[in-house]
C-alpha positions, 0 to 999 in steps of 0.5 A: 414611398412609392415602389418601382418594378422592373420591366420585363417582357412589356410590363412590370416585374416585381423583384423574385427575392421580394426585395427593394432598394432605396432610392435618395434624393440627393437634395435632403438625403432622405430616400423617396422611393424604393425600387426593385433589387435585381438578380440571377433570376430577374435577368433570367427573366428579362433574357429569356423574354428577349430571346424569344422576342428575336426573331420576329424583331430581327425580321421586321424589317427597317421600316417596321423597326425605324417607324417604332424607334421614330415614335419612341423618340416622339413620345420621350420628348412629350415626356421630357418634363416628367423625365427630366423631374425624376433625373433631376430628383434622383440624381441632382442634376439640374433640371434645365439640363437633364429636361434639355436632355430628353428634348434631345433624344428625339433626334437620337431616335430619328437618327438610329431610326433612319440608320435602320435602312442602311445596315448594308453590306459589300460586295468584294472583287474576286480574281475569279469572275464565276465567285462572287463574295459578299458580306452583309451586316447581322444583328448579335441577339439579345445585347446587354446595356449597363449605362452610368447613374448620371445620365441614365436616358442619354447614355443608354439610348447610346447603347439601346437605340442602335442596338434596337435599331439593328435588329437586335434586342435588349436588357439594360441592368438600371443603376441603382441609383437614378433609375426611375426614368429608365423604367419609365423608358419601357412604358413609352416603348410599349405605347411606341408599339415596341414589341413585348420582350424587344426592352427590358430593363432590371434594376439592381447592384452591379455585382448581383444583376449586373454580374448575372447580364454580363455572364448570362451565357445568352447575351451576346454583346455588353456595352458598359458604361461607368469606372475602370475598376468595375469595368475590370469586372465586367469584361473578366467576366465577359471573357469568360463567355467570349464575349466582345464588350463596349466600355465607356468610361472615366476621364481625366480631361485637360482643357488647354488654354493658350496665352492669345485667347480672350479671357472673358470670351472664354471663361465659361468654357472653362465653367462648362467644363468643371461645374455643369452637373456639378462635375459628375460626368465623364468627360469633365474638364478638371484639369484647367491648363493654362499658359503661364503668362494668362494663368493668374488672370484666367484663375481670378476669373474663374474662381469669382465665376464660381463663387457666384454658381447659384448652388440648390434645388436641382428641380428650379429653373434657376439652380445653375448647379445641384447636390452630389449624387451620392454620399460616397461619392461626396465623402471621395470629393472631401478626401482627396481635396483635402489631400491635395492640400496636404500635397501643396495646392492651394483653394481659392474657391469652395473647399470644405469651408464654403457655405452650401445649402444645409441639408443635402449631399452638396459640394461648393464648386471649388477651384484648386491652385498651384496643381502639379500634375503628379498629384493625386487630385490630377490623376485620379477621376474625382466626380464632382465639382473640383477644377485643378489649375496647372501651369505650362509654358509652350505646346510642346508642355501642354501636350506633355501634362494633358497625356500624361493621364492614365485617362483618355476620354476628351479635351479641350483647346482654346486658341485664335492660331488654327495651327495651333490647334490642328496641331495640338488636337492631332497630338492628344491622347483623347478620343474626343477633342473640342477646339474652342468649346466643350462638352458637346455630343452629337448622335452622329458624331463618334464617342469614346476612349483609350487606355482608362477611359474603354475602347469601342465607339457610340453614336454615328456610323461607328457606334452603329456597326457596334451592333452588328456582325459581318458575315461572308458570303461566297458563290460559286456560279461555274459549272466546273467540278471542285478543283483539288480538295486538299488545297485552300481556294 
């Protein structure tokens, strides 16, 4: 099998403990490379390069660095076939998303890179005309970036791309799983004319390389991207630093369908919702709330949709959904629908029983009826292909079950009443909110969440202020001697 090295500092690091990783294809099961397993010394490495590679990026100024991250969106989407084929391989997402996905990128660079020349600051009146104040907006140093297995490239040019953009310079701690394009990132940076040591990317577990970024007493901000609990640790031992940390996290998403929607018109918004990537991503929408009086028509409909999802090869044109990621996460998938059977819900499509490809880490797109949503299935993120279906009656319900989720990431709300959903939108615990679609990014539109799902924003002009500081700046332009010192100006 073919071994993959980290990137430190412009070129490939092969692991200080001489130790490598599996990585599997989901599709078989079987590992199909290996990759370098991370530590205290790796990062070590890749901060230090970063940290000299500071100043003189910091100090190339906007054009410099917008011509660099203009270039490295180009050659990602020249790339977008190779890159794709290792996300598809690595992690099971289909091919015709995660390739959709690097073509993409190209305007994510574009826009960080235009963003390079509006890091401003402000001037601020002051009652005495001889003082002038004024703030500009500084890069932090060297900012660590930890983004998801599921979407390795997309999530971490959310973190990486602006933080570049700014000035800053970078170490991304690569998952151990899916990792292949990251690296390959790095390469493509260097052919963009990425100074050496501005990127470096370390693969490995996040209790040995991750800890090690988090804690590294040189890294000045982390953006993290995964689930509550690991996010606990990250930002315990952020604390310890006094360091600010960005978390994106888990959802537990509702997707509220009104009783005036056209059920055939809306029926794959529900789809997209649960089944796309096979429900690996975070701001999946597996909680279908539906009003009473469509509930039992729009449920038929959807587990008929979701028997016929073309289930296999992740790397075909035609597979509409691939394998779980990881056997972990498919034996979590199995267990808590089997519980939520044991709780009252009823299968009406998929289940354990269902027929899928024999090898291969692959769940059927399963669709769980009579959901209440104090079940377990209904609160706990379950990663994968699994839709709760919950009964409401008026607004004022349906708002009630959709917050009643120690989860906060996005929504959905479908419904012909503009009053409606200006209404219902503006009542949602969620930082994101769909009206009549689903599962949308924008890189100039801000992501993010409450409570379990993180705080802090990405993409668009918030997510850029992310990466940079405000400093005060106050001149005195009087000649006249400096009033009373024991008295606060």
């Amino acid at each position: 099998m073919n071994r993959h090295d980290h990137w430190i500092d412009g070129h490939r690091s092969a692991p200080s403990s001489g130790q490598y990783l599996p990585t599997y294809d989901p599709m078989t099961a079987q590992p199909w490379a290996e990759v370098a397993r991370g530590n205290t010394d790796d990062i070590n490495m890749a901060v230090d390069a970063a940290l000299r590679a500071f100043p003189a990026w910091r100090d190339a100024g906007p054009s410099r660095r917008a011509e660099v991250l203009w270039r490295l969106g180009e050659l990602i989407a020249d790339n977008a076939d190779e890159l794709g084929g290792l996300e598809a391989r690595d992690a099971g997402k289909v091919i015709r998303e995660v390739r959709g996905q690097q073509l993409s990128l190209k305007s994510w660079y574009r826009y960080y890179a235009t963003l390079a020349h509006h890091q401003e600051g402000r001037q601020i009146p002051q009652d005495r005309q001889s003082i002038t104040a004024y703030t500009s907006r500084e890069p932090y140093g060297v900012i660590g970036v930890i983004p998801a297995f599921n979407s390795p490239m997309l999530l971490g040019a959310m973190g990486l791309a602006p933080a570049l953009a700014a000035g800053n310079t970078v170490v991304v701690k690569a998952p151990e799983v899916n990792s292949l394009s990251l690296l390959r990132l790095g390469e493509l940076a260097k052919e963009a004319g990425l100074p050496d040591g501005c990127l470096n990317i370390v693969v490995g577990y996040g209790h040995e390389a991750g800890d090690a970024l988090v804690g590294h007493e040189d890294v000045r901000k982390i953006f993290f991207t995964g689930g509550p609990e690991s996010a606990k640790a990250v930002t315990a031992r952020a604390a310890g630093g006094l360091k600010p940390t960005l978390l994106e996290l888990g959802g537990k998403s509702a997707n509220i369908f009104f009783d005036d929607v056209n059920l055939d018109k809306v029926l794959n918004g529900v789809i997209a919702g649960i089944f796309a990537a096979a429900g690996q991503t975070c701001v999946a929408g597996s909680r279908l709330l539906a009003h009473e009086s469509i509930a039992d028509q729009l449920v038929e409909l959807v587990a008929k949709r979701a028997q016929s999802i073309r289930i296999g090869n992740p790397t075909s044109d035609d597979t509409e959904m691939g394998p779980i990621s990881q056997e972990k996460i498919l034996s979590g998938v199995r267990s808590r629908v089997d519980e939520a059977v044991v709780q009252g819900a009823e299968i009406i499509a998929g289940g354990p029983q269902a027929d899928v490809p024999g090898e291969g880490w692959f769940y059927a797109p399963t669709v769980l009826n009579n959901v209440t949503n104090s079940m377990d299935v209904a609160q706990n993120e379950l990663f994968g292909p699994v839709l709760s279906v919950i009964r409401f009656s008026d607004e004022d319900e349906a708002i009630a079950i959709a917050n009643d989720s120690p989860f906060g990431l996005a929504a959905g709300v479908w419904t012909q009443n503009v009053n409606v959903a200006h209404r219902v939108a503006k009542r949602l615990d969620a930082g994101t909110v769909w009206i009549n679609m689903y599962r949308a990014l924008h890189f100039a539109t801000p992501f993010g969440g409450s409570k379990l799902s993180g705080y802090g924003r990405e993409n668009g002009m918030d997510g850029f202020a992310e990466v940079t500081k405000p400093k005060a700046i106050w001149i005195e332009s009087s000649d006249e001697a400096v009033g009373d010192p024991f008295v606060l100006r």
